[in-house]
C-alpha positions as a Markdown table, in Angstrom:
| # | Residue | x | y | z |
|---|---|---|---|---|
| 1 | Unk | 120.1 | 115.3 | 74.4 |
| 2 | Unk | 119.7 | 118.6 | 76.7 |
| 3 | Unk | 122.8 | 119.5 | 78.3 |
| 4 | Unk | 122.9 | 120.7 | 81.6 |
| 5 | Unk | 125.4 | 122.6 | 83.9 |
| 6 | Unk | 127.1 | 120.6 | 86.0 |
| 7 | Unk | 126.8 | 122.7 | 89.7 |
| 8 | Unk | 124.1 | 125.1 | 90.3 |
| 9 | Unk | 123.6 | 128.4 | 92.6 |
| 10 | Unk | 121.9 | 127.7 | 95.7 |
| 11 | Unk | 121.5 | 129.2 | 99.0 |
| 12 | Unk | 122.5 | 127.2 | 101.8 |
| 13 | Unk | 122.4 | 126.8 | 106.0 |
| 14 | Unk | 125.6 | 126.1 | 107.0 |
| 15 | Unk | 123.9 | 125.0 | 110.4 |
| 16 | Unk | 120.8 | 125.7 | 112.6 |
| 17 | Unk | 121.0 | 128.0 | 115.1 |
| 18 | Unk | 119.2 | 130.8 | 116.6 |
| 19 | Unk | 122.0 | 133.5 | 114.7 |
| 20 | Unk | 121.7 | 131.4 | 111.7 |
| 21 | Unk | 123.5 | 132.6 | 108.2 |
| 22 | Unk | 123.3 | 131.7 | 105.0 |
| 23 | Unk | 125.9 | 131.7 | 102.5 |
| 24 | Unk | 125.7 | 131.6 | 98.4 |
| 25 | Unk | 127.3 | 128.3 | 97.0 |
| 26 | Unk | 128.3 | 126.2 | 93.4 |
| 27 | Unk | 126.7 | 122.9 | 94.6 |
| 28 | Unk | 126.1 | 119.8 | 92.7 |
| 29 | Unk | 123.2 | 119.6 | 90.4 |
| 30 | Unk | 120.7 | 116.9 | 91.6 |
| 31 | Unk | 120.3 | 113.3 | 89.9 |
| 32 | Unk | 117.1 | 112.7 | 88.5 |
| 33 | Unk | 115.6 | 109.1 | 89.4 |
| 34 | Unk | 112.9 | 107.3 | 88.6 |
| 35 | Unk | 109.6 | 108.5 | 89.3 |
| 36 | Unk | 111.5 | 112.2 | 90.1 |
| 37 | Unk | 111.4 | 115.4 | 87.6 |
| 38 | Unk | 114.2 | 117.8 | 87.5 |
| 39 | Unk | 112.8 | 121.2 | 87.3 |
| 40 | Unk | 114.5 | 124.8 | 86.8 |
| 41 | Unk | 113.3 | 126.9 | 89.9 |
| 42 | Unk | 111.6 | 130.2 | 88.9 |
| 43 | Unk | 110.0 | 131.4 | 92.0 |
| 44 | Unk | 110.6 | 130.4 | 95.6 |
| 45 | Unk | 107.7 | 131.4 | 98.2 |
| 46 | Unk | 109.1 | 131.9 | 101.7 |
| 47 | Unk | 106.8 | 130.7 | 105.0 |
| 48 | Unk | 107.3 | 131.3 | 108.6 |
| 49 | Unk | 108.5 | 127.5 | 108.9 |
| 50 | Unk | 111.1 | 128.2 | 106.8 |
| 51 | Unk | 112.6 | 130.5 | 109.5 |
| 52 | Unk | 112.1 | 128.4 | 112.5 |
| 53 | Unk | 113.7 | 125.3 | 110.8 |
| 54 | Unk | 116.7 | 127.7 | 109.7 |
| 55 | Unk | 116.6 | 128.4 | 113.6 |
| 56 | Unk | 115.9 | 124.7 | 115.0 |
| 57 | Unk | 116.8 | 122.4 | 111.7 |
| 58 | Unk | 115.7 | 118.9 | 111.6 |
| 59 | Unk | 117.0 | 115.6 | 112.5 |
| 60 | Unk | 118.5 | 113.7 | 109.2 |
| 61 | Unk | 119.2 | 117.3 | 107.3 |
| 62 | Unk | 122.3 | 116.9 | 105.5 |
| 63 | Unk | 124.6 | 120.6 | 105.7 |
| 64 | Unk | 125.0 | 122.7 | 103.9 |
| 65 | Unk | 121.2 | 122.6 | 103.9 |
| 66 | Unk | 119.3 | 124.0 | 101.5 |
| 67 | Unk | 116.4 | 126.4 | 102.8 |
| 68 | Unk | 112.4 | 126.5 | 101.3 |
| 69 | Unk | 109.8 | 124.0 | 100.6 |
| 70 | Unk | 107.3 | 126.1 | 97.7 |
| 71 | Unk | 108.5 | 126.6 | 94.3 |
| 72 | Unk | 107.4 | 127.0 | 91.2 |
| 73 | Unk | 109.8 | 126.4 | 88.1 |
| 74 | Unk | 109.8 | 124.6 | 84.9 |
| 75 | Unk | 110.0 | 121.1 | 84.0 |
| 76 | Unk | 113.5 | 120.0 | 82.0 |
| 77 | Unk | 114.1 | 116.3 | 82.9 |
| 78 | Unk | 111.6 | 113.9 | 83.1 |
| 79 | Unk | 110.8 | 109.7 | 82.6 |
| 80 | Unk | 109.6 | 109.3 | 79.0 |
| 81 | Unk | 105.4 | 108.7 | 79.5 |
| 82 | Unk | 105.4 | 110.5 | 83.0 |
| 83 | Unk | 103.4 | 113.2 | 84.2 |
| 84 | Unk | 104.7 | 116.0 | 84.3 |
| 85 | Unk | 106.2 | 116.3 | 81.0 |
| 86 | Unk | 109.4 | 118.4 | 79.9 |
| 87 | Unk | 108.5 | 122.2 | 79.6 |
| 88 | Unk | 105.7 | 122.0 | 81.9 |
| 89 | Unk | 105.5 | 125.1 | 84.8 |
| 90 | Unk | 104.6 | 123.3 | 87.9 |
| 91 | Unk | 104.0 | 124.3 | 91.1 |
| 92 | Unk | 104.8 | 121.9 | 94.5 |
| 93 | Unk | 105.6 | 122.1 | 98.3 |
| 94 | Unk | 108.7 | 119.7 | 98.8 |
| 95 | Unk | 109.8 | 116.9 | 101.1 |
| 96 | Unk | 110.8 | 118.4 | 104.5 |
| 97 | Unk | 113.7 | 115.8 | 105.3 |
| 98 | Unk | 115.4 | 116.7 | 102.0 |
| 99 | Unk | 116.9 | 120.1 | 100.2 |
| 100 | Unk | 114.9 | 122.5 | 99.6 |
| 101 | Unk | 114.1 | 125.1 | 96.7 |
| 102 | Unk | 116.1 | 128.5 | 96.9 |
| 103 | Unk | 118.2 | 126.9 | 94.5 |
| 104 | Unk | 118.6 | 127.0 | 90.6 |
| 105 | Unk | 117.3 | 123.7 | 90.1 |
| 106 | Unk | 115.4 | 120.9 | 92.5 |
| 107 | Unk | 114.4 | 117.2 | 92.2 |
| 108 | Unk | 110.7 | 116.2 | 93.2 |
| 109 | Unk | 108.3 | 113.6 | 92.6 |
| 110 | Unk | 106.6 | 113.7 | 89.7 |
| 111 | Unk | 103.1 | 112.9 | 92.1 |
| 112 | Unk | 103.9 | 115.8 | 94.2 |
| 113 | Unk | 103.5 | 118.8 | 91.4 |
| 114 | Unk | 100.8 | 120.4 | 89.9 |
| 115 | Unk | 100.5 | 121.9 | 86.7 |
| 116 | Unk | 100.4 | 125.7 | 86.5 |
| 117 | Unk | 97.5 | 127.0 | 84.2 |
| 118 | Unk | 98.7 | 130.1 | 81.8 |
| 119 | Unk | 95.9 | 132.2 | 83.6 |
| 120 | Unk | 98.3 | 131.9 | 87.1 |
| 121 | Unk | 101.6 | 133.9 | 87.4 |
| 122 | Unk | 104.5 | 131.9 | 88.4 |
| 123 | Unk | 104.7 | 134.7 | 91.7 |
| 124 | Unk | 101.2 | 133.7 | 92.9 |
| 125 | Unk | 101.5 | 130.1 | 92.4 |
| 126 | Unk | 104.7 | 130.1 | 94.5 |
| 127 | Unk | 102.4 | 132.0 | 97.3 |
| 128 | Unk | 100.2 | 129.4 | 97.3 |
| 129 | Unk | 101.6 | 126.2 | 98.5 |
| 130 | Unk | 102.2 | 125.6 | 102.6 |
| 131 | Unk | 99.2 | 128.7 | 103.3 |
| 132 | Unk | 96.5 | 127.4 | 100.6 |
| 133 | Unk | 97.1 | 123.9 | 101.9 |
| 134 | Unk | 96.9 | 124.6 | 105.5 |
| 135 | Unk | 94.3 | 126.5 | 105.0 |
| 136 | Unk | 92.3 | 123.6 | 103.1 |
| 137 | Unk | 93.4 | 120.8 | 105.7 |
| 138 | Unk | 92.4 | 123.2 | 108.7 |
| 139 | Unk | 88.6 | 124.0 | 107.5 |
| 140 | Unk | 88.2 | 120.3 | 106.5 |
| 141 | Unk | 89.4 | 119.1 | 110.0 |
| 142 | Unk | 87.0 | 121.6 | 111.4 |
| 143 | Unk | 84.1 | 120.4 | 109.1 |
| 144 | Unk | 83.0 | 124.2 | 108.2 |
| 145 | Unk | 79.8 | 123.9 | 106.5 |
| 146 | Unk | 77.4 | 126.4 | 105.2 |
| 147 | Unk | 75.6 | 128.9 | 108.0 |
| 148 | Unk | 78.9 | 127.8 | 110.5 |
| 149 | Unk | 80.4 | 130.8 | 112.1 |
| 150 | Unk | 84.2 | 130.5 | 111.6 |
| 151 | Unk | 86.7 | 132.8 | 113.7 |
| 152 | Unk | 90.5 | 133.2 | 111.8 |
| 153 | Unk | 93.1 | 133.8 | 114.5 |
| 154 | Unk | 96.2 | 135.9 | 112.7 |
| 155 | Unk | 93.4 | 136.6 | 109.4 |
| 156 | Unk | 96.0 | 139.1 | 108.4 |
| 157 | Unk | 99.1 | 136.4 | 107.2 |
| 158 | Unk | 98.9 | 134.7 | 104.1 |
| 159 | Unk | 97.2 | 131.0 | 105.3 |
| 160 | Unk | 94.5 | 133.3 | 107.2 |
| 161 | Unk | 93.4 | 135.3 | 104.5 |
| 162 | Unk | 93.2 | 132.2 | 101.7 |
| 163 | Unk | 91.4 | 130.8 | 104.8 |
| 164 | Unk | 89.1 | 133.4 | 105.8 |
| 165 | Unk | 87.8 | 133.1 | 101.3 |
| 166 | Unk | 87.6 | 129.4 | 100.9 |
| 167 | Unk | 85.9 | 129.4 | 104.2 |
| 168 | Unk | 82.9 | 132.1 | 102.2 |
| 169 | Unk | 83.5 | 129.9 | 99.7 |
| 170 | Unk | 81.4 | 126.9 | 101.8 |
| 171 | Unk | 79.3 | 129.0 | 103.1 |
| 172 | Unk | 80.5 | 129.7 | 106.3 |
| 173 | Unk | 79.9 | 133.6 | 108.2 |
| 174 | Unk | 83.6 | 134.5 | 109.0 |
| 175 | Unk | 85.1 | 136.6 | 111.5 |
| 176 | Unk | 88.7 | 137.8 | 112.1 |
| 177 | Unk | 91.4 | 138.8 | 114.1 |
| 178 | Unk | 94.0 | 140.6 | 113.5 |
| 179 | Unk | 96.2 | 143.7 | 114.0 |
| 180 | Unk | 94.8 | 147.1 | 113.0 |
| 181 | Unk | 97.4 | 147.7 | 110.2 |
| 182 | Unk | 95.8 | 144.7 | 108.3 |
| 183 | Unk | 92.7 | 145.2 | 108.8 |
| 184 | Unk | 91.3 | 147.5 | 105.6 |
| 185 | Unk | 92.7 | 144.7 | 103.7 |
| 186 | Unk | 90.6 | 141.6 | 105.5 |
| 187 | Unk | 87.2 | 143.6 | 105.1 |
| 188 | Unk | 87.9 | 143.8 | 101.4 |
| 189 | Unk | 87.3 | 140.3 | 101.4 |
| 190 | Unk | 84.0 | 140.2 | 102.9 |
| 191 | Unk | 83.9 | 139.4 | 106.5 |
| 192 | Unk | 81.3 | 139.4 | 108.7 |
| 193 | Unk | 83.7 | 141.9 | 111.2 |
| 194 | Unk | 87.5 | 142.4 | 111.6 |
| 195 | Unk | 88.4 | 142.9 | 115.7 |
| 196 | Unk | 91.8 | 144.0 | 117.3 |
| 197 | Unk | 93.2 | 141.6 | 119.4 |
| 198 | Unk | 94.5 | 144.4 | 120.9 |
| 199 | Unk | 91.2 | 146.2 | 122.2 |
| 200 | Unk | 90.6 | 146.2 | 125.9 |
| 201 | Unk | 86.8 | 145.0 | 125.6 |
| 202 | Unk | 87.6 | 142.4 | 123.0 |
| 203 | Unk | 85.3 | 139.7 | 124.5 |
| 204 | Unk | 81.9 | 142.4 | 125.1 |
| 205 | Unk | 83.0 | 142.8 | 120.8 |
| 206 | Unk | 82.7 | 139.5 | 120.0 |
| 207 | Unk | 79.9 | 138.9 | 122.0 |
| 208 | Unk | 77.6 | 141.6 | 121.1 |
| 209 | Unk | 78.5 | 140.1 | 117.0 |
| 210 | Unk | 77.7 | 136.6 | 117.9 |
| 211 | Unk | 76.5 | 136.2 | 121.1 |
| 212 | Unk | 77.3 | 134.5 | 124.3 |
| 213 | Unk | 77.3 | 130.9 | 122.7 |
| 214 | Unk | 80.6 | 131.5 | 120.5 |
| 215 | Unk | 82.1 | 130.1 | 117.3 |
| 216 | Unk | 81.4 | 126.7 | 115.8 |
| 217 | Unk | 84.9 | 126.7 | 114.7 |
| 218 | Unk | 88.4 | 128.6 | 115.3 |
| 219 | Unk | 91.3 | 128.6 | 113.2 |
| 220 | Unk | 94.2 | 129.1 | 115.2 |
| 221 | Unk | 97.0 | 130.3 | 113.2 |
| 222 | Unk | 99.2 | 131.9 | 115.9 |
| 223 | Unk | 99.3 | 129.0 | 119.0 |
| 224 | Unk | 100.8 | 130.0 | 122.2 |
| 225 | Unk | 98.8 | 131.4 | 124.6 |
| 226 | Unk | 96.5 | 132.4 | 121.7 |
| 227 | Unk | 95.2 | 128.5 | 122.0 |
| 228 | Unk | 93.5 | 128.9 | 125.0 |
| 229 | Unk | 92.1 | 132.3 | 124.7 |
| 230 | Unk | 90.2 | 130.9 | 121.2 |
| 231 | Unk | 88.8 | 128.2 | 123.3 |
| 232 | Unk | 86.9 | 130.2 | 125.4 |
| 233 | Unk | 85.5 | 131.9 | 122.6 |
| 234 | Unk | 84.2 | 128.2 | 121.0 |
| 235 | Unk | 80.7 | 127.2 | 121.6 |
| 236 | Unk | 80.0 | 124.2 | 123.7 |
| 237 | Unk | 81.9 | 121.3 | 121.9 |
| 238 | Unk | 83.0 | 123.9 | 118.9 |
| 239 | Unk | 86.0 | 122.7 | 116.8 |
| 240 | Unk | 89.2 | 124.5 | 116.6 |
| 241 | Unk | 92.1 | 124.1 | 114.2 |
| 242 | Unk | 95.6 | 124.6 | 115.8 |
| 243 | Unk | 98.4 | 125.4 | 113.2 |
| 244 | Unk | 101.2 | 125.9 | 115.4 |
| 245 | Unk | 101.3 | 123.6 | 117.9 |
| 246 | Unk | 99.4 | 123.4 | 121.0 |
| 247 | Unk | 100.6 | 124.2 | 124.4 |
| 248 | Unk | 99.3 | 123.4 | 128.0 |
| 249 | Unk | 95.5 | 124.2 | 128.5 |
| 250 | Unk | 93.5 | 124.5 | 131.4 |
| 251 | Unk | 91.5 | 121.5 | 132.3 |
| 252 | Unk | 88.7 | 123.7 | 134.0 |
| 253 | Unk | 88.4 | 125.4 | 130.3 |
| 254 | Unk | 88.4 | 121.9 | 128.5 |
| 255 | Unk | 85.8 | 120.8 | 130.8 |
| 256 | Unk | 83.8 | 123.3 | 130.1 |
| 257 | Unk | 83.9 | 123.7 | 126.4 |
| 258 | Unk | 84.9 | 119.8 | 125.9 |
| 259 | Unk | 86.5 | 121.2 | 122.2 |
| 260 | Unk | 86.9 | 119.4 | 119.5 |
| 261 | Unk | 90.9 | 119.9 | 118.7 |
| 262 | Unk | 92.7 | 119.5 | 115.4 |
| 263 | Unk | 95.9 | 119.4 | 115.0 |
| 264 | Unk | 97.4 | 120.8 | 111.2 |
| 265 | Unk | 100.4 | 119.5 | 109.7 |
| 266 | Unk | 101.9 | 119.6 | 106.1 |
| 267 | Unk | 105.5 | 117.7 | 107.0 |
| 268 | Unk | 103.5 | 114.9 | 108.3 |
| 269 | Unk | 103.3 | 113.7 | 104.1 |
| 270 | Unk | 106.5 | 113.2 | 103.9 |
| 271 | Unk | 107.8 | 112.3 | 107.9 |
| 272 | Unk | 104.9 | 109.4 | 107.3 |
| 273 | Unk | 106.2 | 108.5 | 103.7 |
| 274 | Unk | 102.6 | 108.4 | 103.0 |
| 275 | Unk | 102.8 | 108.7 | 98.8 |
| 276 | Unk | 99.1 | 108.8 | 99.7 |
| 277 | Unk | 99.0 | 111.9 | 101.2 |
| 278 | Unk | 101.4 | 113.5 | 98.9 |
| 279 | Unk | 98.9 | 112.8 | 96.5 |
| 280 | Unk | 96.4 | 114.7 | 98.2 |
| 281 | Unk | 98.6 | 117.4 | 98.6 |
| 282 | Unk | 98.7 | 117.8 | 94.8 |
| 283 | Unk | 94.8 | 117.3 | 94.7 |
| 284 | Unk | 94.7 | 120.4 | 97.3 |
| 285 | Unk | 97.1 | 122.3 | 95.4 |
| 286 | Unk | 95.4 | 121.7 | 92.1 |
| 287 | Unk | 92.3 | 123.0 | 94.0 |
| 288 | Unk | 94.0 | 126.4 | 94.8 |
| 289 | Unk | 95.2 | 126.9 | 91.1 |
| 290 | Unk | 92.0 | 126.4 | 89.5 |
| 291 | Unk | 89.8 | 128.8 | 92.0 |
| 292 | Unk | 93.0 | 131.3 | 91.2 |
| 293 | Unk | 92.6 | 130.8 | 88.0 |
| 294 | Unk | 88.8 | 131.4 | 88.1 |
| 295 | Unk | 88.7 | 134.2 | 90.0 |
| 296 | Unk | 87.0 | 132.9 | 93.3 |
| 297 | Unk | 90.3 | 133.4 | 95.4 |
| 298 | Unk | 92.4 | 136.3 | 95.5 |
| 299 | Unk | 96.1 | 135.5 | 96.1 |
| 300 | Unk | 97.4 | 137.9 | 99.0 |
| 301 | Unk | 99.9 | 140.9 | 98.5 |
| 302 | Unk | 103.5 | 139.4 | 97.0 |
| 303 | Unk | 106.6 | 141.1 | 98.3 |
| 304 | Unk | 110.1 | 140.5 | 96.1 |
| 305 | Unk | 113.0 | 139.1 | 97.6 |
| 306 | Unk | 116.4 | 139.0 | 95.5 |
| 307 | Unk | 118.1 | 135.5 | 94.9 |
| 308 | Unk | 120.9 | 136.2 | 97.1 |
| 309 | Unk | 121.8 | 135.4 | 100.3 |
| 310 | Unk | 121.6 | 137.9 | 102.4 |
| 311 | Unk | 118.1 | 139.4 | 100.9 |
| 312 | Unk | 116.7 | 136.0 | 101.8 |
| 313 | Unk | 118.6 | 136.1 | 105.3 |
| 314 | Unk | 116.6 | 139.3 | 105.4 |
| 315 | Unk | 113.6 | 138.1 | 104.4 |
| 316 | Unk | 113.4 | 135.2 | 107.1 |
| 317 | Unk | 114.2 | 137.5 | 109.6 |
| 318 | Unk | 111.1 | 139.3 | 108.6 |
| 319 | Unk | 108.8 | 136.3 | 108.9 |
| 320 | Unk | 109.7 | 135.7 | 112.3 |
| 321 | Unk | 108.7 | 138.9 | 113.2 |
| 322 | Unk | 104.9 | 138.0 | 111.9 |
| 323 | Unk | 102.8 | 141.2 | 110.6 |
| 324 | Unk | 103.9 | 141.2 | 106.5 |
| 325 | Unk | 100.4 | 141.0 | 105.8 |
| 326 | Unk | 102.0 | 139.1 | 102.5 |
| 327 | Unk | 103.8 | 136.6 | 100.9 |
| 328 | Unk | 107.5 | 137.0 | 100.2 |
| 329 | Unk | 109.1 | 135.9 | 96.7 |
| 330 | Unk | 112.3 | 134.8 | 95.6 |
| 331 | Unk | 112.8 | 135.8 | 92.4 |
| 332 | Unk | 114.8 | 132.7 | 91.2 |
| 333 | Unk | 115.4 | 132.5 | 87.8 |
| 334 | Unk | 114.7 | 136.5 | 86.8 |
| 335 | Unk | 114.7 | 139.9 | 87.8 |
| 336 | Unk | 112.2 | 141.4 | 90.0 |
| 337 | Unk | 109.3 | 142.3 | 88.8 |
């Protein structure tokens, strides 16, 4: 029989607040039950709502809290005849009302994980998680289709640049917006045209590349007063993804356009205790890893982060501040890379 430690290293919030800290402990190592698997974290990916929870928490948390919700690690416990099995890598986004992954080992359902394929790196599976999967569930909500034009809000973060590929990948002509830094990297992946949000004439650009009707479909990454803004830009009835919310709008302007509005939500999986849409969750994730694995989608640019607590302090920090242009990875079980 394997023998485990008994405590683990994790990082931890000792409460949510807007100077949040985090602080290194010994905690206890998680029971297994039935229908769980106990895996040995390898590689954390970081998000942006991993900062603002650290900043806001949730209701039902249990402190000291432990931060992240992708990981990929190894399988070492598991229910004789269940799926994953022992020494399996697997890859999963976790349950947002429980502890999280920036820790040495985590307890998921077994339904919730995907198997890694050797072709994948266990740093780009971790990438690929909350952006691949918002990504997904924001193009199918908007119902892009072939010949659609698609505008990505915030094209250069992680979960617009997956977007702005599986979006070719249907077909659809694809514009974006973003800042200037990121925006050798975006053409790289085959846009129609890259704009500034910054440029004064920003409107007489995207009307002289798709003309006065506008987009059939926005993704809006950023929210805020971004919303409104994209929905001037929709055609007549257009659809528009929002992934961060969605503030006051203008009646005039939702007279006029009368949009189509999507709201995009990962936590609702596991808020809902829907086992069904976990499920699909794996389905999405198993999606991601094979078109990795194929080629078809290139992961975005992975920046290291040490497994200690105030590298991934640091590294939150950063996320709030938007503009990586990447994803950031905790480097778990080994050295960096």
């Amino acid at each position: 029989m394997t023998q485990f430690p008994k405590t683990m290293k994790a990082i931890v919030l000792d409460r949510a607040a807007d100077d949040f800290q985090l602080s290194e402990k010994q905690l206890p190592l998680p029971e297994c039950q039935l229908g769980q698997v106990l895996v040995k974290v390898e590689k954390v990916g970081l998000n942006p709502l991993d900062s603002k929870l650290a900043k806001v928490g949730l209701a039902g948390w249990q402190y000291p809290h432990i931060p992240g919700l992708d990981a990929v690690g190894t399988v070492v416990q598991a229910q004789p005849g269940t799926v994953p099995t022992v020494g399996q890598r697997v890859m999963w986004h976790t349950d947002i009302q429980g502890q999280g992954t920036l820790s040495e080992y985590a307890v998921i359902a077994n339904h919730a994980v995907s198997i890694v394929p050797e072709e994948v790196s266990s740093e780009v599976a971790a990438s690929l998680p909350f952006s691949g999967m918002t990504a997904q569930i924001a193009l199918e909500k908007v119902q892009i289709k072939e010949g659609d034009t698609l505008l990505v809000d915030g094209a250069g973060g992680a979960v617009g640049q997956l977007a702005i590929q599986l979006a070719q990948l249907k077909g659809a002509r694809v514009y974006a917006l973003a800042g200037k830094r990121h925006h050798a990297r975006i053409k790289k992946l085959g846009v129609e045209a890259v704009f500034d949000p910054a440029q004064a004439n920003i409107d007489k650009q995207l009307n002289l590349s798709i003309g006065p009707q506008g987009f059939d479909a926005i993704i809006d990454v950023l929210g805020g007063h971004h919303t409104e803004r994209n929905i001037a830009w929709l055609r007549f009835c257009g659809r528009i993804a929002c992934l961060n919310g969605l503030t006051e709008l203008s009646p005039e302007l939702l007279d006029k356009k009368a949009p189509n509005i999507c709201i995009v939500s990962l936590a609702g999986a596991w808020l809902m205790k829907s086992v069904c849409a976990q499920q699909r969750m794996l389905f999405f994730n198993n999606a991601l890893l094979e078109k990795v694995a194929s080629g078809q989608l290139m992961p975005c640019p992975l920046l290291d982060v040490e497994f200690t607590a105030q590298s991934v302090k640091t590294a939150l920090d950063k996320q709030l501040g938007r503009g990586l242009g990447g994803k950031q990875i905790v480097h778990v079980e080994s050295k960096l890379r």
